[in-house]
N, CA, C and O atoms as CSV, one atom per row, in Angstrom:
chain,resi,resn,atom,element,x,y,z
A,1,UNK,N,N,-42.899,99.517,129.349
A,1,UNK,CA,C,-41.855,99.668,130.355
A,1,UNK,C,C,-40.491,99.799,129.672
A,1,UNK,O,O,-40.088,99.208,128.670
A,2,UNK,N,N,-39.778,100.835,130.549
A,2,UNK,CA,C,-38.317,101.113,129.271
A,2,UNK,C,C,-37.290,100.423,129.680
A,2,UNK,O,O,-37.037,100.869,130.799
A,3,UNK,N,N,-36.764,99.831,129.498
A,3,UNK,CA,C,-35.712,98.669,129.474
A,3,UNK,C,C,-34.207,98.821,128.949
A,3,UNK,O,O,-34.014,98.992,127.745
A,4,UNK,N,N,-33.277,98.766,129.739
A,4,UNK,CA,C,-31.763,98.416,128.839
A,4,UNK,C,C,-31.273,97.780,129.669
A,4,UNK,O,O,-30.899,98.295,130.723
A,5,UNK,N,N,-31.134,96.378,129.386
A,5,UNK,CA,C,-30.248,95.263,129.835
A,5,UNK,C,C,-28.699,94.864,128.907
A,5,UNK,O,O,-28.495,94.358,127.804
A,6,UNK,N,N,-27.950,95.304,129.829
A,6,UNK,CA,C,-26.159,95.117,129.616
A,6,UNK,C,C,-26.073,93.242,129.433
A,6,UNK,O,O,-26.660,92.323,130.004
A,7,UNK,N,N,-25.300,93.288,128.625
A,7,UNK,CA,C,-24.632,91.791,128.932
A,7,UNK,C,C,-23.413,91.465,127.919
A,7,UNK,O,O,-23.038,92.071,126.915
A,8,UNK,N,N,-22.935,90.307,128.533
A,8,UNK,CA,C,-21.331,90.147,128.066
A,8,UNK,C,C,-20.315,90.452,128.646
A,8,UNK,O,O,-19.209,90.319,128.121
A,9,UNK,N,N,-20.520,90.992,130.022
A,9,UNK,CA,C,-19.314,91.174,130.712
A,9,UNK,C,C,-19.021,89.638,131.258
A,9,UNK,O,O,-19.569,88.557,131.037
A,10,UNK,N,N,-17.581,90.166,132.304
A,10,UNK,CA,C,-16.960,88.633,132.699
A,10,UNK,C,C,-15.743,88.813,133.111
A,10,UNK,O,O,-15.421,89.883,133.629
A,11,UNK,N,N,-14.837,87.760,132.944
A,11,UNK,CA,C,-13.498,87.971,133.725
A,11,UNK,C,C,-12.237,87.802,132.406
A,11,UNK,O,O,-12.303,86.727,131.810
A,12,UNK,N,N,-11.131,88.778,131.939
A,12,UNK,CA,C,-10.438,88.278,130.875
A,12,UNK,C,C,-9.092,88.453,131.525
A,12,UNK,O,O,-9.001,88.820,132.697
A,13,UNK,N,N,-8.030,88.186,130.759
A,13,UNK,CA,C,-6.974,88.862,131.013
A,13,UNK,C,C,-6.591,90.355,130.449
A,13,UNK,O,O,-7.054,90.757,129.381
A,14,UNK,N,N,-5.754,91.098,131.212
A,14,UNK,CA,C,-4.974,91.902,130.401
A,14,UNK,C,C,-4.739,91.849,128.917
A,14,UNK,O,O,-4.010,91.075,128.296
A,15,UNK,N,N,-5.509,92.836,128.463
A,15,UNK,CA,C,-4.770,92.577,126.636
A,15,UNK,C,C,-5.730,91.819,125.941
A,15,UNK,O,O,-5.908,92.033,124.742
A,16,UNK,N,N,-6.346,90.995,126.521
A,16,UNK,CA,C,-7.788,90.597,126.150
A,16,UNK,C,C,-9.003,91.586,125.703
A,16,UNK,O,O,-9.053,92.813,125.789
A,17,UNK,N,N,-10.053,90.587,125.156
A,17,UNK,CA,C,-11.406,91.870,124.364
A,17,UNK,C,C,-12.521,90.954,125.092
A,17,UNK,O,O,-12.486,89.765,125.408
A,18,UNK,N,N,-13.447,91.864,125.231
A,18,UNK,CA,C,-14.850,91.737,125.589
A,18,UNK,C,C,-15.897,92.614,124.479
A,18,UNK,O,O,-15.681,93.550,123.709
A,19,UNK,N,N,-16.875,91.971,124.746
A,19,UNK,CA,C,-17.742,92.964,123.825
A,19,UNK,C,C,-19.352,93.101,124.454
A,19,UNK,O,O,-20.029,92.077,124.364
A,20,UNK,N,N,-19.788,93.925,124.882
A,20,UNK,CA,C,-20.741,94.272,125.792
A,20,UNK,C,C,-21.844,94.857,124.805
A,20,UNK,O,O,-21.589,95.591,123.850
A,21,UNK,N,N,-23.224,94.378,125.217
A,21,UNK,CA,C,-24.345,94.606,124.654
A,21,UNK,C,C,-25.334,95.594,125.705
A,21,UNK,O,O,-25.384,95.957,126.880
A,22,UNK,N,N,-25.987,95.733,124.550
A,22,UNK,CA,C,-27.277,97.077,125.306
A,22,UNK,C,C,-28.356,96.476,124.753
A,22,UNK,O,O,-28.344,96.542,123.523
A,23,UNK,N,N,-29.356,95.870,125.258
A,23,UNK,CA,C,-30.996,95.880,124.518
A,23,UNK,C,C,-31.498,96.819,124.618
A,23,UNK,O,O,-30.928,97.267,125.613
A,24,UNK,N,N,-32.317,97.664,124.280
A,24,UNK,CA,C,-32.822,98.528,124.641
A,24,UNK,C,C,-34.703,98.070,124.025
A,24,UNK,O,O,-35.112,97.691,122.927
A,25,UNK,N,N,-35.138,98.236,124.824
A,25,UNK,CA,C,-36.913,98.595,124.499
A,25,UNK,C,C,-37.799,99.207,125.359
A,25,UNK,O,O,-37.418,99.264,126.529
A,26,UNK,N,N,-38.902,99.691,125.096
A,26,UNK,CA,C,-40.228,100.144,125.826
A,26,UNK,C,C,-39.694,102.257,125.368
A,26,UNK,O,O,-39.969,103.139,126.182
A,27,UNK,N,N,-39.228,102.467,124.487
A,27,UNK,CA,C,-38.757,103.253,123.822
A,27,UNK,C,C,-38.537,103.462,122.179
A,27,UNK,O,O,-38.421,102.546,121.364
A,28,UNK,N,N,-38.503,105.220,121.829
A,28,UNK,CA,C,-38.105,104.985,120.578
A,28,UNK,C,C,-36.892,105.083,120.529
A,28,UNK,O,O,-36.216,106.089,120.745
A,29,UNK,N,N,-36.388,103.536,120.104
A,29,UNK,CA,C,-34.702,104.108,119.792
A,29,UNK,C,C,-33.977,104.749,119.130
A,29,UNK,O,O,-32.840,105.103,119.445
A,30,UNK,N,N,-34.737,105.052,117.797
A,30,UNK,CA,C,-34.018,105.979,116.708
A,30,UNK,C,C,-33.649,107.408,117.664
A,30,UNK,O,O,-32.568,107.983,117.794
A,31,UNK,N,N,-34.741,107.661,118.150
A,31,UNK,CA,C,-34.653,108.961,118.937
A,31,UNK,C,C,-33.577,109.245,120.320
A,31,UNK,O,O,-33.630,110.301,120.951
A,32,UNK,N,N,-32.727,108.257,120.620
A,32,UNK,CA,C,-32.139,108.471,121.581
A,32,UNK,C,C,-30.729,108.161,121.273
A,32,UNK,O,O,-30.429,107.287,120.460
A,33,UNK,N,N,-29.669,109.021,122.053
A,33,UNK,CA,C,-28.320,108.198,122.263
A,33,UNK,C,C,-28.346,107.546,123.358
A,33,UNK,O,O,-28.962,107.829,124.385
A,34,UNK,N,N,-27.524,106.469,123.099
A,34,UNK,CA,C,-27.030,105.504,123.882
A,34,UNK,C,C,-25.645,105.768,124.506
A,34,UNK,O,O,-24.679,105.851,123.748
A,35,UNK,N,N,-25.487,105.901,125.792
A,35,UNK,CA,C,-23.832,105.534,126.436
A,35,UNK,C,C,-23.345,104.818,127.248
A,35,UNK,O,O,-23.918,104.570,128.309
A,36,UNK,N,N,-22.106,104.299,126.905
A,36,UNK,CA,C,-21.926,103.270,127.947
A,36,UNK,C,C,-21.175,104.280,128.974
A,36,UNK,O,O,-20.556,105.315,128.724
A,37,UNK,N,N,-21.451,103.595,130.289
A,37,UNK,CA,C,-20.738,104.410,131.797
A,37,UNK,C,C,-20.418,103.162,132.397
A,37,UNK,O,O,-21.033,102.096,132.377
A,38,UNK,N,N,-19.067,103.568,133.074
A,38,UNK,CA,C,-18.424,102.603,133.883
A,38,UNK,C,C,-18.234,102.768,135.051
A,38,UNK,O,O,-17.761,103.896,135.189
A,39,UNK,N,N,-18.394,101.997,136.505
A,39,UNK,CA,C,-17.963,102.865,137.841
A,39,UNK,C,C,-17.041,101.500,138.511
A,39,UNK,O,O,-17.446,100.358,138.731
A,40,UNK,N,N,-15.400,102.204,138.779
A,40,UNK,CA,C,-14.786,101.174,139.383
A,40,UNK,C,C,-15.452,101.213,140.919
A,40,UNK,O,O,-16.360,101.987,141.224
A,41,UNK,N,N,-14.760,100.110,141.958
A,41,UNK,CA,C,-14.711,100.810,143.342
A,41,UNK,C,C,-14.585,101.494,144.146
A,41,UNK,O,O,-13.443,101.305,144.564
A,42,UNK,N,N,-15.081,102.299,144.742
A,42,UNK,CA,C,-14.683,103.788,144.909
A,42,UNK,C,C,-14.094,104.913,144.074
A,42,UNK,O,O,-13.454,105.942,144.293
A,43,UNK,N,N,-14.621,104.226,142.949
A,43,UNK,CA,C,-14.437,105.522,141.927
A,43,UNK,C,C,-15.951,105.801,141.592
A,43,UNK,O,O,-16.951,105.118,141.815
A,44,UNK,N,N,-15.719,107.616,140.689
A,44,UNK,CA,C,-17.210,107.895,140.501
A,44,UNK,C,C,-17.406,107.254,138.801
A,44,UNK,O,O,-16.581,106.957,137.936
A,45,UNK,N,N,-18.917,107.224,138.847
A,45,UNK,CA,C,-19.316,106.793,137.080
A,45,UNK,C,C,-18.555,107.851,136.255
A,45,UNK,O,O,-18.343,109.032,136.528
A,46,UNK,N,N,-18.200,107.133,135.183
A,46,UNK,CA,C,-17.609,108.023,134.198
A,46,UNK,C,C,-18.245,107.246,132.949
A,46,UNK,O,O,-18.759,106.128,132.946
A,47,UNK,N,N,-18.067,108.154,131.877
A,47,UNK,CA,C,-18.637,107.787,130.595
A,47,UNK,C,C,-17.632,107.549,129.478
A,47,UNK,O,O,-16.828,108.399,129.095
A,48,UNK,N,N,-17.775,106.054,128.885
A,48,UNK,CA,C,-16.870,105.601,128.085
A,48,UNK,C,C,-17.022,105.708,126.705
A,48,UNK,O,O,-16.143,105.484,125.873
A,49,UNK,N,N,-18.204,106.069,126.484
A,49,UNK,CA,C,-18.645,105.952,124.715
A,49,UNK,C,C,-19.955,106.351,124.792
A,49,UNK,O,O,-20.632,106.218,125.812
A,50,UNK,N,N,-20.479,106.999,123.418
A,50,UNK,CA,C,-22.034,107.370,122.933
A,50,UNK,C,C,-21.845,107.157,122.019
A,50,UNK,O,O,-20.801,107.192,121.367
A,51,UNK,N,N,-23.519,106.705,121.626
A,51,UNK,CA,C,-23.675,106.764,119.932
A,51,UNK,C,C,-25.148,107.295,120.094
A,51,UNK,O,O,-26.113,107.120,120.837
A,52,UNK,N,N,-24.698,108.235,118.704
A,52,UNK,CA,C,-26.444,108.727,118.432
A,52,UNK,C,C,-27.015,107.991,117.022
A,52,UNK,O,O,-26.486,108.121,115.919
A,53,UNK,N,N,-28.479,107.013,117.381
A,53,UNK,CA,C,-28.927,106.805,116.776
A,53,UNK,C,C,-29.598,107.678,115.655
A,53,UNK,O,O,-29.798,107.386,114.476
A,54,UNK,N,N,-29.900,108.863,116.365
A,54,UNK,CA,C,-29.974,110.060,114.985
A,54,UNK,C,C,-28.991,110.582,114.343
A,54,UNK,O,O,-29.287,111.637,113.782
A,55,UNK,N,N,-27.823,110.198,114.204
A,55,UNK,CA,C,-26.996,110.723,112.954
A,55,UNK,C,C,-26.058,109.902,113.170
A,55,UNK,O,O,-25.179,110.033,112.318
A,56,UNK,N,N,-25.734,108.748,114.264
A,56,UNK,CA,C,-24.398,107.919,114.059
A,56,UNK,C,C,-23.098,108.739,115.050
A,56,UNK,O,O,-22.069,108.217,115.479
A,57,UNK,N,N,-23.394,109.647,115.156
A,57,UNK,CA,C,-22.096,110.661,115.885
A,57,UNK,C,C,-21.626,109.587,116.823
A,57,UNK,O,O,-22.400,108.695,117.172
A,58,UNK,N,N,-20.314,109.645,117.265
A,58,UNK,CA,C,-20.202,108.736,118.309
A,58,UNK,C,C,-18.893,109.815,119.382
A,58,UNK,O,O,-18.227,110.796,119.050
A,59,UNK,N,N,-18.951,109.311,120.262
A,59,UNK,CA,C,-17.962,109.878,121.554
A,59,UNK,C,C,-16.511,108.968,121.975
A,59,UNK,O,O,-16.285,107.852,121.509
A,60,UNK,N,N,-16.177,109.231,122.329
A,60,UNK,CA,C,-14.690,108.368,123.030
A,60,UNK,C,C,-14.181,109.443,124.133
A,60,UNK,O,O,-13.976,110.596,123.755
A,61,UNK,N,N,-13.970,109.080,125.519
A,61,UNK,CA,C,-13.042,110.236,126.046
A,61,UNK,C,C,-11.536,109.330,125.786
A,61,UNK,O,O,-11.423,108.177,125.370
A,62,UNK,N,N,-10.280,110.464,126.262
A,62,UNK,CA,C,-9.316,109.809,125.840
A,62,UNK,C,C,-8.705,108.571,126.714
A,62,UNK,O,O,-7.488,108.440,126.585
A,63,UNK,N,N,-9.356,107.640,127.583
A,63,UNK,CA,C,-8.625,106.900,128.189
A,63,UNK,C,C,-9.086,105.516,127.434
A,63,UNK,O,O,-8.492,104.440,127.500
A,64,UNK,N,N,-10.061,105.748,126.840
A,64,UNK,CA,C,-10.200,104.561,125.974
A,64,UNK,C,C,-10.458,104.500,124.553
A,64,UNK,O,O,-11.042,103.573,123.993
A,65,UNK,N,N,-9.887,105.777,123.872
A,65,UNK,CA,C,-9.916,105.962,122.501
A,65,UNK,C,C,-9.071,105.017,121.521
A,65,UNK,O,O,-7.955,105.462,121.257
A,66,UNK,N,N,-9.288,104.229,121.146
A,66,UNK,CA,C,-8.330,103.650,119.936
A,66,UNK,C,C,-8.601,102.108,120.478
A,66,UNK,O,O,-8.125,101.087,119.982
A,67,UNK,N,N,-9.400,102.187,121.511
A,67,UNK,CA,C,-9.041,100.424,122.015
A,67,UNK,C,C,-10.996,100.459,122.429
A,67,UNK,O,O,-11.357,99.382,122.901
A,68,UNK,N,N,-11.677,101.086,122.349
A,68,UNK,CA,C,-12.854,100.835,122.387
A,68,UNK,C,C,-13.831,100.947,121.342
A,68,UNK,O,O,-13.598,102.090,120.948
A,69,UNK,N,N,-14.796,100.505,120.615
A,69,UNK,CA,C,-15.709,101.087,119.737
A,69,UNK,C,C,-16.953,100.911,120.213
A,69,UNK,O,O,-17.423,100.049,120.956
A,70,UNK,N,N,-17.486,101.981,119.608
A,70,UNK,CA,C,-19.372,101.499,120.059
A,70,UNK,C,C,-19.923,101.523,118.455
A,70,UNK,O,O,-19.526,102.074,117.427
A,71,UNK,N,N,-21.144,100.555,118.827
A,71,UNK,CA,C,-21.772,100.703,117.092
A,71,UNK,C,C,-23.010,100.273,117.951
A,71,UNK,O,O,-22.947,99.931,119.132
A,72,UNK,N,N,-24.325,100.350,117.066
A,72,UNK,CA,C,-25.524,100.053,116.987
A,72,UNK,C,C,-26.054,100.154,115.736
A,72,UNK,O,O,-26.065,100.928,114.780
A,73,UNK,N,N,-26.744,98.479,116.282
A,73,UNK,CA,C,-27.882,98.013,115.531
A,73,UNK,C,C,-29.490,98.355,115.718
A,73,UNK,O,O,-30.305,97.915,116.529
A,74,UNK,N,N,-29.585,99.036,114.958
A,74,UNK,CA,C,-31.080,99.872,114.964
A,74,UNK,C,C,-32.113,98.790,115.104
A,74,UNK,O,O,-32.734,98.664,116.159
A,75,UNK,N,N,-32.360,97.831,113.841
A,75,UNK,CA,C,-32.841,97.201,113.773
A,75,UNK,C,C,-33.149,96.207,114.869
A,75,UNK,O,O,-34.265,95.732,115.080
A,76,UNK,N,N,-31.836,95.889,115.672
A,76,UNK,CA,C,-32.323,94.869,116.780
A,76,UNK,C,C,-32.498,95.834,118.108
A,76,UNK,O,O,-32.556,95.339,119.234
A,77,UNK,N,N,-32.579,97.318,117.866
A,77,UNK,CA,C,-32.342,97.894,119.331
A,77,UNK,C,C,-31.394,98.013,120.145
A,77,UNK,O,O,-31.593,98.541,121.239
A,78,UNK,N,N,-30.246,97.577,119.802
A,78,UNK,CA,C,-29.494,97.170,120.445
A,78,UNK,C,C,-28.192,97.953,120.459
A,78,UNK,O,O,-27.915,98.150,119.276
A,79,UNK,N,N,-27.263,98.493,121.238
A,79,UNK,CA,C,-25.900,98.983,121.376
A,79,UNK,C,C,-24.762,97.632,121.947
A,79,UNK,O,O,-24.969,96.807,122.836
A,80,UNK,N,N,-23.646,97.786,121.136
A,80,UNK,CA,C,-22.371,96.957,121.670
A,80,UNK,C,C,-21.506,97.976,121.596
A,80,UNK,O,O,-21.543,98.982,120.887
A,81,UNK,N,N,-20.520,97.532,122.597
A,81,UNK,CA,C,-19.574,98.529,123.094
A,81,UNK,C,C,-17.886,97.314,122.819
A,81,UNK,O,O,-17.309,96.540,123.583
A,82,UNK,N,N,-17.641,97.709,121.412
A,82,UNK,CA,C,-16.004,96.379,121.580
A,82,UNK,C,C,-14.947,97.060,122.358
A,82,UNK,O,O,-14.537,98.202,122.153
A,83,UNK,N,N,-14.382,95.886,123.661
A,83,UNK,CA,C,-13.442,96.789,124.216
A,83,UNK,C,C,-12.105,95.628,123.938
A,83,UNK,O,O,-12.037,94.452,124.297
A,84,UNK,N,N,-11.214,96.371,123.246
A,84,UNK,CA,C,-9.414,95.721,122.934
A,84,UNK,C,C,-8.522,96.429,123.832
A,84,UNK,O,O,-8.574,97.572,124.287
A,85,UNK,N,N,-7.806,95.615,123.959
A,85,UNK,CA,C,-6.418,95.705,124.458
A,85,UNK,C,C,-6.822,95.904,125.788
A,85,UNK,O,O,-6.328,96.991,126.088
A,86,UNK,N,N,-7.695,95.292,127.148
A,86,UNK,CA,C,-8.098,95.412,127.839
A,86,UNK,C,C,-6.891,95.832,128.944
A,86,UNK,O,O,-5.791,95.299,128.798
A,87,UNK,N,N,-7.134,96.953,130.242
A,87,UNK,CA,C,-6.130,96.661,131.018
A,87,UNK,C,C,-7.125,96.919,132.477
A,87,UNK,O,O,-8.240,97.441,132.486
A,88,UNK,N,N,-6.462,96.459,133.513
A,88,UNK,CA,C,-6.735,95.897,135.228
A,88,UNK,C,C,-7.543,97.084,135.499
A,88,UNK,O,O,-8.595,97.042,136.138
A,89,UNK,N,N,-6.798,98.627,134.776
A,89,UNK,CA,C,-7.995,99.954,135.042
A,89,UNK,C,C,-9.355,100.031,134.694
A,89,UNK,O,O,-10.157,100.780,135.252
A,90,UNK,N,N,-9.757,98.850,133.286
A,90,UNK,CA,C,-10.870,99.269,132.962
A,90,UNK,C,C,-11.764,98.197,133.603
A,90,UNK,O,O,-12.844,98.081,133.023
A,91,UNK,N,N,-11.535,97.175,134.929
A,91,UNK,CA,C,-12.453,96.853,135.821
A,91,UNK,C,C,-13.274,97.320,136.149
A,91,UNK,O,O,-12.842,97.940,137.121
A,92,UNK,N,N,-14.729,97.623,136.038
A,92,UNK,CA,C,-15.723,98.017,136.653
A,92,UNK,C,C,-16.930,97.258,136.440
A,92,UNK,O,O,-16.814,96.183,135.851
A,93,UNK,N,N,-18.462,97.768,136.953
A,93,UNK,CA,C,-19.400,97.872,136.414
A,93,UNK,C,C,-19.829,98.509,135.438
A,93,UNK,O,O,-19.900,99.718,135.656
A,94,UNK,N,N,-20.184,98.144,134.323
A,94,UNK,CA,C,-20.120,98.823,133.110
A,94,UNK,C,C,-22.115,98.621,132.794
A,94,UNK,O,O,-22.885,97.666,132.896
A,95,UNK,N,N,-22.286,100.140,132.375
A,95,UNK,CA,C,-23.761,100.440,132.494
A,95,UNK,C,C,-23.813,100.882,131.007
A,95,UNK,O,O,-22.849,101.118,130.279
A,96,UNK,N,N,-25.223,100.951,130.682
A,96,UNK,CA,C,-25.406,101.469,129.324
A,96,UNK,C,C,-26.894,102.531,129.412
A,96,UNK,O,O,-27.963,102.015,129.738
A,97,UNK,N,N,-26.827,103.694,129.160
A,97,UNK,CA,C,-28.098,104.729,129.462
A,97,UNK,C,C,-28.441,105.376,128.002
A,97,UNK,O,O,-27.878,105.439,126.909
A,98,UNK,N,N,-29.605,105.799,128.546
A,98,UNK,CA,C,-30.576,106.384,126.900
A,98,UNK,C,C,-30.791,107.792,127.444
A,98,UNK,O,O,-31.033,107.934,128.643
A,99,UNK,N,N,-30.709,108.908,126.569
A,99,UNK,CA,C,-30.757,110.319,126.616
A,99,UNK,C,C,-31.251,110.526,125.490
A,99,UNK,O,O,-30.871,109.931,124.482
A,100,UNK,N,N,-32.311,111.539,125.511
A,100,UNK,CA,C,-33.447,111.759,124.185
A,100,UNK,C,C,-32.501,112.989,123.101
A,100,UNK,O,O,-32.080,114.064,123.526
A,101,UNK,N,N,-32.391,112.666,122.174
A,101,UNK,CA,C,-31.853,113.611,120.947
A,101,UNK,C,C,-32.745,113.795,120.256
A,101,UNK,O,O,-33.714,113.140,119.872
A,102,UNK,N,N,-32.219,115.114,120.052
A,102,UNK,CA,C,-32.593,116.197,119.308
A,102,UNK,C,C,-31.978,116.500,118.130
A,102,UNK,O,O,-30.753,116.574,118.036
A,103,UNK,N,N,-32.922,116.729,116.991
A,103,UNK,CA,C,-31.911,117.213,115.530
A,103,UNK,C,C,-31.047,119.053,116.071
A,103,UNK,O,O,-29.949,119.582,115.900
A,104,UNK,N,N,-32.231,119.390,116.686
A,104,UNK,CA,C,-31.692,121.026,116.918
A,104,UNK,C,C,-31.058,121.046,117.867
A,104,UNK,O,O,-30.767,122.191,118.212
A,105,UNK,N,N,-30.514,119.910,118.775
A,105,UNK,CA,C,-29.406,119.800,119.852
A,105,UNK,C,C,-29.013,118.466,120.211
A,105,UNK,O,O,-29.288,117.703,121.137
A,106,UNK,N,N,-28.464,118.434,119.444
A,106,UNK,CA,C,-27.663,117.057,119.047
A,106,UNK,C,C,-26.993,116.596,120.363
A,106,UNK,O,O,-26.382,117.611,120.699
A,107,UNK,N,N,-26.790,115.797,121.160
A,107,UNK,CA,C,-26.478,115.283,122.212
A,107,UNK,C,C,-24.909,115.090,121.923
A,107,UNK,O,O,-24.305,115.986,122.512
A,108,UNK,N,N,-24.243,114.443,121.393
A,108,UNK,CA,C,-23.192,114.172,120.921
A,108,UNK,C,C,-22.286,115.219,120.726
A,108,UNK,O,O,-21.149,115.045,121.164
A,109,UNK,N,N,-22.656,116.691,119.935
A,109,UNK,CA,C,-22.139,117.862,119.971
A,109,UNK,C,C,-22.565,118.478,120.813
A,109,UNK,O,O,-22.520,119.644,120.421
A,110,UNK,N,N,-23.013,118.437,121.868
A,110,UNK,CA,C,-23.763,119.071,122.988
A,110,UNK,C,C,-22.772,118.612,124.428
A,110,UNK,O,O,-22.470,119.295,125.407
A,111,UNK,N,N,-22.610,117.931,124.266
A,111,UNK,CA,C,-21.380,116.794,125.331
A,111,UNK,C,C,-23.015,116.473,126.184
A,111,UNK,O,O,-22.979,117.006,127.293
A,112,UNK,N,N,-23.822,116.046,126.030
A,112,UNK,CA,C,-24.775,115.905,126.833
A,112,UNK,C,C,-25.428,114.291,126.731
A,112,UNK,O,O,-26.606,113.996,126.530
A,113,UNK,N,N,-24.260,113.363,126.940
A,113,UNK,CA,C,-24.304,112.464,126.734
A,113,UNK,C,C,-23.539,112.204,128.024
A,113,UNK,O,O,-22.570,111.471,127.827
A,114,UNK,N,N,-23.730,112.683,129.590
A,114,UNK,CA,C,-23.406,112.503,130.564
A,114,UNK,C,C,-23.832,112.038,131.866
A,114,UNK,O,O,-25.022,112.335,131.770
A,115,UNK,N,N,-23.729,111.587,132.868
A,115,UNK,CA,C,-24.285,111.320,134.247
A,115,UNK,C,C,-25.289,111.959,134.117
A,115,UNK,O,O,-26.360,111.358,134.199
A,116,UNK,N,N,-25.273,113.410,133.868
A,116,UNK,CA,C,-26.560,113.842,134.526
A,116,UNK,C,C,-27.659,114.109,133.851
A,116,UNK,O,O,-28.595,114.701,134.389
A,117,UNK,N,N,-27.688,113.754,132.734
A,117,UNK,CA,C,-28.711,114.028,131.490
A,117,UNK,C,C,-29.230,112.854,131.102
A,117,UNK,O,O,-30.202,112.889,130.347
A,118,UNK,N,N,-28.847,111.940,131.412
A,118,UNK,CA,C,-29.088,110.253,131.103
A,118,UNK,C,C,-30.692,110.248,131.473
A,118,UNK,O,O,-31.124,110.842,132.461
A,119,UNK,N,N,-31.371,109.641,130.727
A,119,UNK,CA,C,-33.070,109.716,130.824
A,119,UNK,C,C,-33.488,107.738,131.970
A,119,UNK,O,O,-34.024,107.444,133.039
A,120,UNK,N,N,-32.805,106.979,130.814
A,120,UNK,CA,C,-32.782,105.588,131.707
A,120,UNK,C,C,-31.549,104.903,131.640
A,120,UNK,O,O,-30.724,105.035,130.736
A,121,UNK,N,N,-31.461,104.256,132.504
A,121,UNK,CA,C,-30.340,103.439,133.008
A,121,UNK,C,C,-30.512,101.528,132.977
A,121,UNK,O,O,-31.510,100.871,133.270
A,122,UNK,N,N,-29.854,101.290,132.753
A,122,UNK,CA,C,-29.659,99.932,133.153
A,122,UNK,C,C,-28.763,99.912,134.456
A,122,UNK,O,O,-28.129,100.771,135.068
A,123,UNK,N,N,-29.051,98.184,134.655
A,123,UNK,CA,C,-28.334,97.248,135.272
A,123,UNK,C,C,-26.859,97.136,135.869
A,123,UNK,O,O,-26.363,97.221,136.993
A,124,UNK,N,N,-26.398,96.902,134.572
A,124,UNK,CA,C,-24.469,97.162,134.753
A,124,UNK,C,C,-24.561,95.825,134.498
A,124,UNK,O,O,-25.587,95.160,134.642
A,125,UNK,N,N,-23.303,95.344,134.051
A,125,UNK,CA,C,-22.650,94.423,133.570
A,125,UNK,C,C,-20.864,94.336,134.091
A,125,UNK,O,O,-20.080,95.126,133.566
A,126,UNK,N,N,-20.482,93.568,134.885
A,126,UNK,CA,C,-19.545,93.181,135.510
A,126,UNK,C,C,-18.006,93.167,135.091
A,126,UNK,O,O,-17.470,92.518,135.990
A,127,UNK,N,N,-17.147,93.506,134.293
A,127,UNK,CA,C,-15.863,93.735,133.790
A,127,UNK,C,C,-14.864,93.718,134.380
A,127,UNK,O,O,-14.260,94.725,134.749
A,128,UNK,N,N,-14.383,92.087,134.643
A,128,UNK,CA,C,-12.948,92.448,135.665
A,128,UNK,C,C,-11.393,92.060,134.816
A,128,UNK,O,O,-11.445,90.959,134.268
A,129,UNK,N,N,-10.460,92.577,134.695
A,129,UNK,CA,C,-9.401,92.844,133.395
A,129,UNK,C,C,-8.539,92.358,134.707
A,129,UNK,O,O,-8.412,93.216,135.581
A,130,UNK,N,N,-7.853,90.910,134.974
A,130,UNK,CA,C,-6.964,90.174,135.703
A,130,UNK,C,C,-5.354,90.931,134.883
A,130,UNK,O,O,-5.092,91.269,133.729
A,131,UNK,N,N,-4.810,90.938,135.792
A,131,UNK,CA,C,-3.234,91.295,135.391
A,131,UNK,C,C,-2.048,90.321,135.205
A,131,UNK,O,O,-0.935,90.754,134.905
């Protein structure tokens, strides 16, 4: 059974860091990227970060470039997503999804590390940034 359970969200202040996890199993993980997606309230999911376990490539769009990182640990399966300098916008549910890569179409240079290509999904994990 394929599995990705989020955790580590919570409540911080403004300007504060969180750091959000991905398990991932019932899959091969080398073979997939990982992304985290966020959906405020009445806003739609958007995608905050990828990493491809086949070459490391990673994503940022620009609203959280310089204040977010993603890395993964192969070995434990696992994706973390560090988020700094937190602000009240990046409140949401914060999700983490697996999309199958390819050496001959790399997901990452493909931009196909999106809503609609996502293979499994998790849970979400809770992120509220107090002002």
């Amino acid at each position: 059974e394929v599995q990705l359970v989020e955790s580590g969200g919570g409540l911080v202040q403004a300007g504060g860091s969180l750091r959000l996890s991905c398990a991932a199993s019932g899959f091969s993980f080398d073979e997939y990227a990982i992304g985290w997606f966020r959906q405020a309230p009445g806003k739609e999911r958007e995608g905050v970060s990828c990493i491809s376990a086949l070459d490391g490539a990673t994503y940022y769009p620009g609203s959280v470039k310089g204040r977010f990182t993603i890395s993964s640990d192969n070995a434990k399966n696992t994706v973390y997503l560090e988020m700094n300098s937190l602000k009240p916008e990046d409140t949401a549910v914060y999700y983490c999804a697996a999309v199958r890569d390819f050496s001959d179409l790399p997901v990452i240079r493909n931009n196909l590390c999106n809503n609609n290509a996502m293979d499994y999904w998790g849970k979400g994990t809770l992120v509220t940034v107090s002002s």
